[in-house]
C-alpha positions as CSV (number, residue, x, y, z in Angstrom):
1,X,91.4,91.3,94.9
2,X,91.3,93.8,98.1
3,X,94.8,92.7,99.9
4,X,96.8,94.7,102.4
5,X,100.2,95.3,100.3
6,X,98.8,95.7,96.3
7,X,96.7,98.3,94.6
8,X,94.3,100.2,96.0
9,X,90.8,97.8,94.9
10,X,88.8,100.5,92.8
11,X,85.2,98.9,92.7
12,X,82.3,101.1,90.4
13,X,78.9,101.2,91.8
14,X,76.2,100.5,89.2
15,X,73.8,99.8,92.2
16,X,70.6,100.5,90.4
17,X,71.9,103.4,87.6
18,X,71.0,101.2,85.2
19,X,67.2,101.8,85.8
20,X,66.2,98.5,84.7
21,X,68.2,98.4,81.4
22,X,70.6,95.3,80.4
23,X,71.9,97.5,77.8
24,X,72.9,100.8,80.0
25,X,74.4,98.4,82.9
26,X,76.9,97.1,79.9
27,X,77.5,100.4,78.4
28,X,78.6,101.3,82.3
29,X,80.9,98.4,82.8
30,X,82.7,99.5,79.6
31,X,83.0,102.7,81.3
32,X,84.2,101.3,84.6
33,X,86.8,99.1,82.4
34,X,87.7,102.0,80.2
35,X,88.5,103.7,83.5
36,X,90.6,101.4,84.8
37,X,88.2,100.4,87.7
38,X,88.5,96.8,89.1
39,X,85.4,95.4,89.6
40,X,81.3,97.0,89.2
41,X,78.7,96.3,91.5
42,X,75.3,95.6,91.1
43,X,72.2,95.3,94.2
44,X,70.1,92.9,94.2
45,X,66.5,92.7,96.3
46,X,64.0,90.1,96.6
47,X,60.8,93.1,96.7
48,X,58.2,90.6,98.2
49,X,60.6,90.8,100.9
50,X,62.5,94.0,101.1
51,X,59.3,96.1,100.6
52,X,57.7,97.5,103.8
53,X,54.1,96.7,103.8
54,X,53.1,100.2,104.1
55,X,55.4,101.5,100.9
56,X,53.7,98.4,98.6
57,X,51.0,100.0,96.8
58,X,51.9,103.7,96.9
59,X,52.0,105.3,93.7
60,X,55.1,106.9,92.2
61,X,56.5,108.5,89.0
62,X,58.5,106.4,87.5
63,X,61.2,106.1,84.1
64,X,57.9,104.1,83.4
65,X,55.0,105.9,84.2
66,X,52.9,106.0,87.5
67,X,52.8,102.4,89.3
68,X,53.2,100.9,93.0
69,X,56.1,101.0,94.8
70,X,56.3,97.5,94.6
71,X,56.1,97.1,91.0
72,X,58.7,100.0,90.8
73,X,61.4,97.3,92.5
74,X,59.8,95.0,90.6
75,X,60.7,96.6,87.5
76,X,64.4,97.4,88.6
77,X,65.2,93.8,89.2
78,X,67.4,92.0,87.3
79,X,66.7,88.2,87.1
80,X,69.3,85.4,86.3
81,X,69.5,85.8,82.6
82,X,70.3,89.5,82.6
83,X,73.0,89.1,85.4
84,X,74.0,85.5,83.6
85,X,74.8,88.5,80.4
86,X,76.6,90.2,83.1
87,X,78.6,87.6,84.3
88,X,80.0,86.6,80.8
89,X,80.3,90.2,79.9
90,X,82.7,90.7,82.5
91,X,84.6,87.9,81.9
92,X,85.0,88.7,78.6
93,X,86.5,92.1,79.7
94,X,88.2,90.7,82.7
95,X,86.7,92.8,85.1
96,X,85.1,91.8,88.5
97,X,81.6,92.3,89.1
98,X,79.7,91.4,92.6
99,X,76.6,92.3,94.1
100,X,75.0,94.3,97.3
101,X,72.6,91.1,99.0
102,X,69.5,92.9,100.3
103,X,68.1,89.5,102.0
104,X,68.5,86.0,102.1
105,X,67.0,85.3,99.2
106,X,69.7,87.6,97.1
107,X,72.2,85.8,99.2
108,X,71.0,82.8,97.6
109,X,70.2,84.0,94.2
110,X,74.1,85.2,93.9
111,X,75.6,81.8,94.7
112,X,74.5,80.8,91.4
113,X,78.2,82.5,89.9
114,X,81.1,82.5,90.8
115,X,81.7,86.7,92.3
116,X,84.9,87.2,94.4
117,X,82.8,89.0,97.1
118,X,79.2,89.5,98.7
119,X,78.8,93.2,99.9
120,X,76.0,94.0,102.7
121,X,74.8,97.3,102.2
122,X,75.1,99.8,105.3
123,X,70.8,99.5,105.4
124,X,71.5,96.2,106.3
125,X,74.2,96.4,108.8
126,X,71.3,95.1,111.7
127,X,69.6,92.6,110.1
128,X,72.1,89.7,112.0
129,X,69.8,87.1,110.7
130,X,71.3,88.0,107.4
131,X,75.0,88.7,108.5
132,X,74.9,84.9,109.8
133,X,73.4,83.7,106.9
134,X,76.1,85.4,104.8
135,X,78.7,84.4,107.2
136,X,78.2,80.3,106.2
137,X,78.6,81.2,102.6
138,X,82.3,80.8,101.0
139,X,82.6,84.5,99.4
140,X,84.9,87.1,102.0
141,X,82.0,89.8,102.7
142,X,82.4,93.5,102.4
143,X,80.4,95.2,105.0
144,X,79.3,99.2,104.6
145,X,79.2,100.7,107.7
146,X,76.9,103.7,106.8
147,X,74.2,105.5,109.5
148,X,75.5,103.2,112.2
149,X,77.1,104.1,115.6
150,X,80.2,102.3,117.2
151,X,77.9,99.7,119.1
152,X,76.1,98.6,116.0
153,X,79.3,97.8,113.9
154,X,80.8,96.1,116.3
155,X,77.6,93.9,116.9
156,X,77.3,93.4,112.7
157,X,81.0,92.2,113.4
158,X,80.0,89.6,116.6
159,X,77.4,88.4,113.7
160,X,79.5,87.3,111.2
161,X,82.1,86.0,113.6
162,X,85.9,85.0,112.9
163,X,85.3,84.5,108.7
164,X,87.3,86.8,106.0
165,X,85.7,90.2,105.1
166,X,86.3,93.5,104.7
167,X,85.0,97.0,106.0
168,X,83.6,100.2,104.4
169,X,83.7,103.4,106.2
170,X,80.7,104.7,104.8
171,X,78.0,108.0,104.8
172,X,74.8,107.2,103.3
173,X,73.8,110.4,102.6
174,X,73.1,111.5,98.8
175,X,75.5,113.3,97.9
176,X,76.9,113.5,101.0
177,X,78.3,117.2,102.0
178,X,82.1,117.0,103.4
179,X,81.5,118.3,106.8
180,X,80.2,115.0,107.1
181,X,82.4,112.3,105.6
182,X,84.3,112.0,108.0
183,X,87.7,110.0,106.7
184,X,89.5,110.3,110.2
185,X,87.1,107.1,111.4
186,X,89.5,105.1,108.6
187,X,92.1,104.8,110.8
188,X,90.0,104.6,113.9
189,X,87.9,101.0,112.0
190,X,91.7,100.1,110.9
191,X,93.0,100.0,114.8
192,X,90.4,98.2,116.5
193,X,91.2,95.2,118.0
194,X,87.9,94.0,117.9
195,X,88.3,93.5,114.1
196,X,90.1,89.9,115.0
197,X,93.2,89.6,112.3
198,X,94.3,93.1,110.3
199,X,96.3,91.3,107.9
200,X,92.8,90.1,106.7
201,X,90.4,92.3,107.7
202,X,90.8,95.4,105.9
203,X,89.2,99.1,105.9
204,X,87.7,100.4,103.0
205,X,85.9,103.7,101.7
206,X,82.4,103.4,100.4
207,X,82.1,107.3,99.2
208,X,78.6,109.7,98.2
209,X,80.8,112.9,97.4
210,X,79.9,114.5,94.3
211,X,84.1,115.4,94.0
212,X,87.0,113.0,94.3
213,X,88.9,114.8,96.6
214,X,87.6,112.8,99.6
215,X,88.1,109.8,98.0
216,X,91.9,110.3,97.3
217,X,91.9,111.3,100.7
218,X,90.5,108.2,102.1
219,X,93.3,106.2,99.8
220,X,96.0,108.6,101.7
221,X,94.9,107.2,105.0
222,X,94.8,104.1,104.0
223,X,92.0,102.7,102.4
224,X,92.8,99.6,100.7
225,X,89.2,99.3,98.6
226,X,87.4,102.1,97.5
227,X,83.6,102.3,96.0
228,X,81.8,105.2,94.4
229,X,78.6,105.4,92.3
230,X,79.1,105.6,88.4
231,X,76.7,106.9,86.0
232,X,76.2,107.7,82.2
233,X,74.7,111.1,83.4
234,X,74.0,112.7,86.3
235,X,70.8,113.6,84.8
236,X,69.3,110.4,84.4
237,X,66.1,109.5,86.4
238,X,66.8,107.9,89.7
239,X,67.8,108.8,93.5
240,X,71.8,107.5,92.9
241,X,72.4,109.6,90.2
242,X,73.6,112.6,91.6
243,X,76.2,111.1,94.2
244,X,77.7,109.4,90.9
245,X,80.8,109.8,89.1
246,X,80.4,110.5,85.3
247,X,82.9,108.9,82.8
248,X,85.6,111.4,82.7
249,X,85.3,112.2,86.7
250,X,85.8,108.3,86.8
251,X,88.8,108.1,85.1
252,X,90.4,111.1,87.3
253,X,89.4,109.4,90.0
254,X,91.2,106.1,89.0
255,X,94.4,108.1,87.8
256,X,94.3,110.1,91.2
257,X,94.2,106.6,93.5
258,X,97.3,105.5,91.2
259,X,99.4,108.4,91.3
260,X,98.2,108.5,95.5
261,X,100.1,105.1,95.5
262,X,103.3,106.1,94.1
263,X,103.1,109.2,96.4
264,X,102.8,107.4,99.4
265,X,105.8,105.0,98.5
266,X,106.8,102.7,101.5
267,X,107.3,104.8,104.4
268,X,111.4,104.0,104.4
269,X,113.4,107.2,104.3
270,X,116.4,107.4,101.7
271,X,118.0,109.5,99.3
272,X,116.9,109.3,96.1
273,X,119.5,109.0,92.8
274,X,117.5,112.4,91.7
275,X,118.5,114.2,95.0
276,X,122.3,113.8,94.5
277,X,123.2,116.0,92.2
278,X,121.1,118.6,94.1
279,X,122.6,117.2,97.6
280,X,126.3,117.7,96.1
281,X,125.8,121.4,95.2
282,X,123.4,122.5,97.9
283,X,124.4,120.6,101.5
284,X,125.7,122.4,104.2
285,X,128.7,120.3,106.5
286,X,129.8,122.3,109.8
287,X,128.5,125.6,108.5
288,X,130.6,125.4,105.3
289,X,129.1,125.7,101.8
290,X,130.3,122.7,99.9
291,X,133.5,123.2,97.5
């Protein structure tokens, strides 16, 4: 669980890497597992609903030949059985797994198990019809705060009122250069008052880098969740891929946000039983070099 005093929350983005395929999104939690990640995340859309009218029937190349753009998300979906295969495949592998809600509907759809978060997605960050719907559910809610300004976040926070949840500072560009990411705003989202109780509400980093450095970064200044994109290849077919950590970057990663943590220790200044020896020969009293 994301909590203000344990490990860093280290959540792998499936998203929609899978590319429609039970079997690739259960080769990828083994990967996020293997890394040491603690929790995966999936999206989930209702396309009658999420598909502008004007994007329905234009064509596309696909993993799946040329079809609609609505039968593209159609396609991508998974439905209750394959995320029912999900949910007892992570439980068998004790790992977390949640989901981005795209609408109500997904809101609804993801009640059906029992997920220790619902995540809105930074494209959704406006839609306050949504953010109050989420808002009566029992699940704390992550919210990504990607291509919004300062006034936008802090309506999406009036929205979902004084319930549990969690912020992402967020850049949703793919991959998104450095020049742009931006970490500073961390500690800016982490001091606001507006962001009712920080023992509860806590900051996050919901990273497109094609590097880790960022990310460590972000952990530095105090993220206490962080997200990135995984992949099986970079290569694969689909817009995510590129912004996504492959297996060994992924295990970096997770060794990097754990040796972060013992770097940052507790903020309490002391001498260390390794400095004594080193204190003894080397200190300098009144000018004098010691005995």
């Amino acid at each position: 669980m994301i909590t203000a005093d344990g490990p860093v929350y280290v959540i792998a983005e499936i998203g929609i890497n899978h590319n429609g395929s039970l079997d690739t999104a259960l080769r990828l939690i083994d990967m996020a597992k293997d890394a040491g990640c603690d929790a995966v995340k999936f999206q989930k859309r209702n396309p009658e609903v999420c598909v502008p009218s004007d994007q329905r029937d234009v064509m596309r190349k696909t993993p799946w030949g040329w079809m609609s753009y609505i039968g593209y998300r159609h396609r991508m979906e998974f439905g209750y059985e394959e995320f029912r295969r999900i949910d007892n495949y992570c439980k068998a592998n004790n790992i977390d797994w949640f989901a981005s809600a795209w609408d109500i509907d997904s809101v609804d759809f993801l009640e059906a198990f029992d997920l220790p978060y619902q995540k809105v997605p930074s494209a959704c960050l406006t839609d306050h019809e949504l953010l109050r719907y989420m808002a009566t559910n029992l699940h704390p809610v992550i919210l990504s705060t990607g291509m919004s300004e300062e006034d936008e976040i802090e309506d999406a926070v009036d929205a979902l009122g004084s319930r549990n949840f969690h912020l992402a500072h967020c850049t949703s560009t793919y991959p998104c250069p450095e020049n742009e990411i931006n970490l500073s705003y961390i500690a800016v989202l982490a001091m606001k008052s507006l962001y009712h109780d920080p023992s509860s509400v806590l900051v996050g980093y919901s990273g497109h880098e094609e590097g880790i450095v960022p990310t460590l970064g972000a952990v530095a200044l105090g993220a206490r969740f962080v997200e990135r994109h995984i992949t099986l290849d970079k290569t694969m077919w689909g817009s995510d891929q590129s912004a996504s950590l492959e297996s060994e970057r992924l295990k970096e990663l997770v060794t990097g946000i754990r040796e972060m943590e013992m770097a940052l220790g507790d903020g309490i200044k002391r001498v260390y039983d390794s400095e004594l020896p080193q204190m003894k020969k080397l200190r300098r009293v009144g000018g004098k070099v010691p005995a």
